[in-house]
N, C-alpha and C positions, 0 to 999 in steps of 0.2 A: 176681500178676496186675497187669498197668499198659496197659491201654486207653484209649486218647484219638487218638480218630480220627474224622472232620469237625467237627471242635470250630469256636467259632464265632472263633476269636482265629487260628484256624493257617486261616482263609479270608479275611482280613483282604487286599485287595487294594491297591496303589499309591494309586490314585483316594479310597478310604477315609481316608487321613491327613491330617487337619486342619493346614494350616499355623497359622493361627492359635493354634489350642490348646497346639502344639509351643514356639510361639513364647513364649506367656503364664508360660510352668513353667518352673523352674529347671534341672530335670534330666527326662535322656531313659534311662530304664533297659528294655533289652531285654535277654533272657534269648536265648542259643545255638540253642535249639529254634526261637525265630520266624527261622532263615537254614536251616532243616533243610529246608524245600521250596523249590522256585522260585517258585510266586507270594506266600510269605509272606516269603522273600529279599529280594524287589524290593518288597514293603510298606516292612520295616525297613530298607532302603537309602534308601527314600522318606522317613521318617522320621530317618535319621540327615541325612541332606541340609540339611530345614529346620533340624534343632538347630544344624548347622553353621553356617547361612548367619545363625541368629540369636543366635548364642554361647551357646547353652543348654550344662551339661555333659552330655556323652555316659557313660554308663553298661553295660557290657556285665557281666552276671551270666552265664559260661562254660555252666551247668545241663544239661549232658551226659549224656541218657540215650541208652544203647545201643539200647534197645528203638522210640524215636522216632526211629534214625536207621537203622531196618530190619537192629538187628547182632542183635539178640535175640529172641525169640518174645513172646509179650504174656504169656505164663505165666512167664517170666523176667526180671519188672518189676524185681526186686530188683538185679540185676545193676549194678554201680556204671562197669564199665570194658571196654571191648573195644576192643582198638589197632587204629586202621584210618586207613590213611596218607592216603586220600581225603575224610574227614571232618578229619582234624588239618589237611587244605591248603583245606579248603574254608572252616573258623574261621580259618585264619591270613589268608586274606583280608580279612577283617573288623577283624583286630585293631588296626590301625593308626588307625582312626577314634573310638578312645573312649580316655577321659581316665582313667577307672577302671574294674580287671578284678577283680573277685571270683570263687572259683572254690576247689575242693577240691585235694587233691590230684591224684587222678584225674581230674579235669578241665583243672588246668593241665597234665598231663601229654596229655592227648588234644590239647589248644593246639597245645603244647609238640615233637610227635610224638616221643617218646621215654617211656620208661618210667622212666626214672630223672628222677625231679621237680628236681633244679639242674641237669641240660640240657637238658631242658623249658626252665626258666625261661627260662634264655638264651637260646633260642630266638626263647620271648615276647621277651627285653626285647630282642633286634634290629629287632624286627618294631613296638615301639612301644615310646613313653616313658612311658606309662598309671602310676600308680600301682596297684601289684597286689599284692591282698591273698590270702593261703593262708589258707583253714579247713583245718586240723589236727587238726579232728576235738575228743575231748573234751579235749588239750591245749591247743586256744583258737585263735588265727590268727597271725599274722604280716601285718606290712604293708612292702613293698620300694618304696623309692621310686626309688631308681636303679641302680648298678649288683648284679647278682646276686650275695651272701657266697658265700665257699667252702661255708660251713656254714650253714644258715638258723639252727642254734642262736647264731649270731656275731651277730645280730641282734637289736629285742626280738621275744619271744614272749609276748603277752600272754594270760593262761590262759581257761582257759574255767570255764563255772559246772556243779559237781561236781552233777548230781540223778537220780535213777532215771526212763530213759529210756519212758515208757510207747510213745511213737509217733513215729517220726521223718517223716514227711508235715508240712511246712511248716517244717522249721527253715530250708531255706535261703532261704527266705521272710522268715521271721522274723530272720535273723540281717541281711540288707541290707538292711530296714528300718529295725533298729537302729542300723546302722553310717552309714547315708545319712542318719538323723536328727543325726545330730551331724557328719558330712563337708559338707554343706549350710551346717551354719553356720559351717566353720571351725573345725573341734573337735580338740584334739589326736591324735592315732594312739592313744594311751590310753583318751581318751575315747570315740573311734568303736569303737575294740574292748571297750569296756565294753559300750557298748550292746547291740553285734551281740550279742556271746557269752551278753549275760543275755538277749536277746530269743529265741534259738536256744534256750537252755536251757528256758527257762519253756515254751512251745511242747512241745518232747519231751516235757514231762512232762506232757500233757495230751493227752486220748484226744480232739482235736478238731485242725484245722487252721487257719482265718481268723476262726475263734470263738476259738480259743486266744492271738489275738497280742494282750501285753501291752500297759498302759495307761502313761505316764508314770508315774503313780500307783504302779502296781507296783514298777514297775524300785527307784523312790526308795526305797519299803521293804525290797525286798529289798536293795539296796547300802547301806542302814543299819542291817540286821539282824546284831547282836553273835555271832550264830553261823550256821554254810551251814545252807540249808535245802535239804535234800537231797529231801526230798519235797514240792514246790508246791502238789500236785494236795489233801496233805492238812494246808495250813497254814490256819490262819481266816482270818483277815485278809486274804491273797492271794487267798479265792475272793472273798470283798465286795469287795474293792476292784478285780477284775475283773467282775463287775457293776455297780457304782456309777459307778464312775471313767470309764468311757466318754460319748461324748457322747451325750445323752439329749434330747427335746424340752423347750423350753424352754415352761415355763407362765406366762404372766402373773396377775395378778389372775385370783382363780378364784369364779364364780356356776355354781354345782352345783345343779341340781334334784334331790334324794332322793325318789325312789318305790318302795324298795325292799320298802316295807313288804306284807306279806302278810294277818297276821291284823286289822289294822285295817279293811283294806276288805274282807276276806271278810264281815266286822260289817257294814258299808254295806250290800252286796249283798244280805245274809240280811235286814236287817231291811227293805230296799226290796223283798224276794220276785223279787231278780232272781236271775240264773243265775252262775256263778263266772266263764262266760267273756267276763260282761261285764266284768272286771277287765283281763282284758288290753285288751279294747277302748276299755278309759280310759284306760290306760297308753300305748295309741300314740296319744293325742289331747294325753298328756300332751309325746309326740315334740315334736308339731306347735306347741306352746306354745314349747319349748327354741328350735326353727327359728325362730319369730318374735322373740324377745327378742334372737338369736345377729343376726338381721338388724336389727335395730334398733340394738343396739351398731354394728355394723360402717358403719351408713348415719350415725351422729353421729360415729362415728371413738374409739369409745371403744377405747383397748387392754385388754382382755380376753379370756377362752376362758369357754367357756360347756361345760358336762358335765350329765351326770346321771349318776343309782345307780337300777339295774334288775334287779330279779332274776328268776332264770330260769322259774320255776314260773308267774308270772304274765305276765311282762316278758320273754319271748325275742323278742317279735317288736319288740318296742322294745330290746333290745340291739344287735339284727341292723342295725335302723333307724340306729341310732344309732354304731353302728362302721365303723371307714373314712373317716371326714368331718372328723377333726382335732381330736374333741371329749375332754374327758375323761370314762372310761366305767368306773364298777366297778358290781361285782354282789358280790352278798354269799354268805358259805357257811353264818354259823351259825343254827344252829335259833332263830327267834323268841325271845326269851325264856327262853333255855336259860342256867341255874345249875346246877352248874356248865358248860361251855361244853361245846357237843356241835355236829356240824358237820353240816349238809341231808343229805348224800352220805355217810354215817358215816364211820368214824376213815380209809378211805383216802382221804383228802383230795387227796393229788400225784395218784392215777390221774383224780381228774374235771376237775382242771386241765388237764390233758393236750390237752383238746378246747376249751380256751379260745380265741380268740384274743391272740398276744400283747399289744396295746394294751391290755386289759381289767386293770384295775387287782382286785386282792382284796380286798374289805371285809370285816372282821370285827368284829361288835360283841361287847363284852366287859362284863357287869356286876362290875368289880373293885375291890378294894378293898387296900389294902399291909397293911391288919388283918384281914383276913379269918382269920377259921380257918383253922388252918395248913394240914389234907386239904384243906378246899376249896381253899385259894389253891394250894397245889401241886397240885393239879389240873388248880384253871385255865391256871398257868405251864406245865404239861406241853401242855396243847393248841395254848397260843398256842407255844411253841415249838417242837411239830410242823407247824405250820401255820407257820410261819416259816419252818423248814427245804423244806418241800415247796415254796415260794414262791421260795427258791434254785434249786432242782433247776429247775422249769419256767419260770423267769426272769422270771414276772410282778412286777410293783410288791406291796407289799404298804399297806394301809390297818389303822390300829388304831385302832376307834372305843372308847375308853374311857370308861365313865359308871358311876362310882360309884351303888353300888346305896341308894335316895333312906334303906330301913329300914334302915340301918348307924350304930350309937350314934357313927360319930366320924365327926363331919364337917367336920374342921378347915378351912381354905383351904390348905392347905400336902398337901390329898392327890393332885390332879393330879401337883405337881412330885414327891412321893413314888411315885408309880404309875409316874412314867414312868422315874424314874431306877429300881426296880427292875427294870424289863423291860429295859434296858438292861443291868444287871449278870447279866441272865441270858445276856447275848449277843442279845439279838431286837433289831432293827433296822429296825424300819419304815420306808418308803421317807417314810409316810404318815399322819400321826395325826389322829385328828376326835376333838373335845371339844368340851364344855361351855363356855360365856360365863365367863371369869374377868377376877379386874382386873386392872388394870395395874400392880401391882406382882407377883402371881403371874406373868404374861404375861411382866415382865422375867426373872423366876429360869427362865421355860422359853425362854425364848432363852438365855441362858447355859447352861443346861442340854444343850439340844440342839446349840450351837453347840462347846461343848467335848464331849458325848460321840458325836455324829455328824455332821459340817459337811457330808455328804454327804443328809443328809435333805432329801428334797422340800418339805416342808412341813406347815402345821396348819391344816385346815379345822374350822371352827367351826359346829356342830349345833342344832338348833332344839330340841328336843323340844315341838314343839309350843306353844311358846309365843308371847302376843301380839305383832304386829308390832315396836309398842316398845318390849318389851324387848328384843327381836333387837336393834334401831337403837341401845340402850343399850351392848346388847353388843360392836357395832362399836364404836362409840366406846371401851372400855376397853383396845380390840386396837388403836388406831390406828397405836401406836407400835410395836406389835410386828416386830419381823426375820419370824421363819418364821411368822407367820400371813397366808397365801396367802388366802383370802376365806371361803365360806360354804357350806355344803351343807346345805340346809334342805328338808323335806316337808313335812309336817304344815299348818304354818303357810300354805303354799302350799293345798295342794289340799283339804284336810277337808270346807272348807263347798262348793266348788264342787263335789263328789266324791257328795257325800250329797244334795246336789238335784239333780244330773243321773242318781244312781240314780233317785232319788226321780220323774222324769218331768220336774221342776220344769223344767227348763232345756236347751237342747239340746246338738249338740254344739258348734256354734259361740258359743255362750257360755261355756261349759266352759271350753275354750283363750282365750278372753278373758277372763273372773276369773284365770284361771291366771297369764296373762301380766302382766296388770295388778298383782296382787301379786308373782313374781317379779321385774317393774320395780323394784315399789316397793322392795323388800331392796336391790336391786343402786343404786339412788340414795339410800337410804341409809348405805349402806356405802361410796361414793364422795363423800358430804357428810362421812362422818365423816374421811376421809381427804385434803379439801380443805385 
């Protein structure tokens, strides 16, 4: 089945095309389907015009369905070729105004109007001097720059990447993507058909389309990989680094407000005789504290992003609040205080992500230890690396707050760096680590650390546990020099006392959000003293 009718691209009228924007870009690529009606003809005739008039290159991708050109039924999408001498004259029209023609066989053949693809060709190359390239399918492509071989084998044939096809929806997407990424800059015929044929390949083997098209990233590994990798879809490294490797928002300096906590303030509330859902009603006042600090950076010109951690039980209506506006936002999964780790939503963790939104980053707090008892610790490792995995599947970020547990007989300074690099060797890869204040010579061994086992990590936000302002401020300081520690995500410290007296009656709301704001300041020019 292949239906695509009043689509918004094939109503695209003359008057629609931006000279300007035509003008600004290197290249002009229109695919065969946008000259298959007459007002979307005279769009892309409008469109070839200005690239003309302003030396942009023209790019024509052939993209020849039978079924968009009224030869086939919509139930017979699959159908690759139907010879029709009024469609082969109606492309050849065209052909003469672009610089470069990629196209299948079947497609230069419908060009071409003949069925035999070398007089086909010749056909094309009277009708233009274009550089034209054949996909060949899973033998790889050919590129003809002038006259047409007896034999396309007389030519080179550069191969294609050998992988088990799950889906072919987007390779020829994917493969003149590839090919234009290196034709743009001047890249050898070698080089542009590396690209295409890995960009084509990687694609098939993935049950997605415009999610599917590879990263630089990829490509590099797979063309430095000492043997084919025949299946994509099930190499490690190729699914991260098709996650990771794309472009992602950029964070600055990061001031996190953490409110994620639950059983602390159900404490408050119980011992103030108020009701649970005063909880969340603190929690959106806590919103309102984030909003004034966020404007108060932005009014001195400070570069930063300002986030919080909200959890859902108390804190949906401050998640909701708080998503969409550009801020950084996780919510947590596991159970309070759970040894071994145990998750809110028990062990199916991927199904409650499902209803996440994506922006919403995963926090997980973890009391681990690289001595632990060995059931315990494989325990733990089992959870966090189900919860890793699920965090693939649903493409969220993933956060790992690690905090050695305080009754643990070894408490070297060397257990950070030991906790992280084993989670590491397990394969787990957080986008996102929050710990403990450490010094500065630990701080250097976790930049080295995480610089040589994942240079793709986001970063390290640094945790309060509730402790006095200054040793937070100490704590900055021992991070000053650190690469991956991104700023601070701190509660406690923050809200406690202002939290307990406005249970308490003590205070209202509009003092609430001013003690609030007033000490999240105070961290945040703390932490920008230490970094003076």
């Amino acid at each position: 089945m292949f239906y695509r009718e009043n689509c918004a691209d094939m109503a695209l009228r003359a008057e629609d095309i931006d000279e300007q924007q035509i003008a600004s870009s290197k290249a002009l690529l229109i695919t065969g389907t946008h000259f298959s009606t007459d007002q979307v003809f005279k769009a892309s005739s409008q469109a070839l015009d200005y690239a003309e008039k302003h030396d942009v290159k023209r790019v024509l991708d052939i993209d020849y369905r039978p079924v968009l050109w009224g030869l086939a039924a919509k139930a017979d999408g699959e159908t690759r070729f139907v010879a029709d001498q009024k469609v082969s004259q109606h492309v050849q029209r065209i052909l003469p105004r672009f610089e470069l023609i990629v196209g299948t066989e079947e497609e230069f053949q419908i060009a071409g109007g003949s069925t035999d693809l070398l007089t086909a060709l010749r056909t094309v190359r009277e009708l233009t001097a274009a550089t034209l390239v054949v996909k060949l399918g899973p033998q790889g492509c050919t590129v003809i720059h002038g006259a047409i071989p007896a034999r396309l084998e007389d030519g080179a044939i550069y191969p294609g990447v050998r992988v088990e096809v799950l889906n072919v929806l987007g390779a020829g997407d994917a493969f003149m993507s590839g090919f234009l990424s290196g034709w743009l800059k001047d890249a050898s015929d070698e080089r542009c058909c590396q690209l295409a044929n890995a960009c084509g390949g990687l694609v098939v083997s993935r049950h997605a389309r415009a999610p599917a098209m590879p990263t630089p990233a990829e490509l590099d590994y797979l063309f430095s990989s000492p043997h084919p990798i025949t299946r994509p879809d099930q190499d490690v490294v190729l699914q991260r680094l098709h996650q990771v490797s794309v472009p992602r928002k950029l964070w600055r300096q990061l001031f996190i407000f953490a409110f994620d906590h639950r059983g602390q303030l159900v404490e408050l509330a119980q011992q103030a005789g108020r009701d649970l859902s005063s909880i969340s009603q603190l929690k959106q006042l806590f919103v309102q504290a984030v909003e004034r600090v966020e404007a108060g950076l932005r009014q001195r010109g400070i570069e930063a992003d300002v986030g919080l951690l909200a959890d859902q039980r108390f804190g949906q209506d401050s998640l909701n609040a708080a998503t969409g506006r550009g801020w950084w936002v996780a919510r947590p999964v596991e159970v309070q205080g759970s040894r071994p780790l145990a998750f809110e939503h028990g062990r199916s963790i991927g199904s409650n992500l499902l209803a996440w939104p994506q922006e919403q980053i995963i926090k997980c707090l973890v009391q681990y230890h690289p001595d632990d008892e060995p059931m315990l610790r494989l325990e733990q490792e089992a959870q966090i690396k189900a919860l890793y995995d699920a965090s693939k599947v649903s493409g969220h970020e993933l956060l790992l707050e690690i905090i050695p547990p305080k009754d643990h007989p070894s408490s070297h300074p060397d257990v950070m760096v030991r906790s992280l690099k084993r989670l590491y060797n397990l394969g787990i890869y957080p986008a996102w680590w929050k710990i403990e204040a450490q010094s500065a010579q630990v701080w250097q061994q976790l930049d080295e650390l995480i610089q040589q086992r994942d240079p793709y990590c986001r970063g390290v936000v640094l945790l309060g546990l509730n402790a006095p302002v200054e040793d937070l401020a100490a704590g900055f300081a021992e991070a000053r020099h650190s690469r991956v520690c991104q700023g601070f995500a701190v509660g406690r410290t923050i809200f406690r006392e202002p939290s307990r007296a406005w249970m308490a009656g003590e205070i209202d709301d509009a003092a609430l959000v001013s003690r609030v704001q007033s000490t999240f300041n105070w961290l945040i020019e703390s932490w920008r003293e230490s970094r003076a």
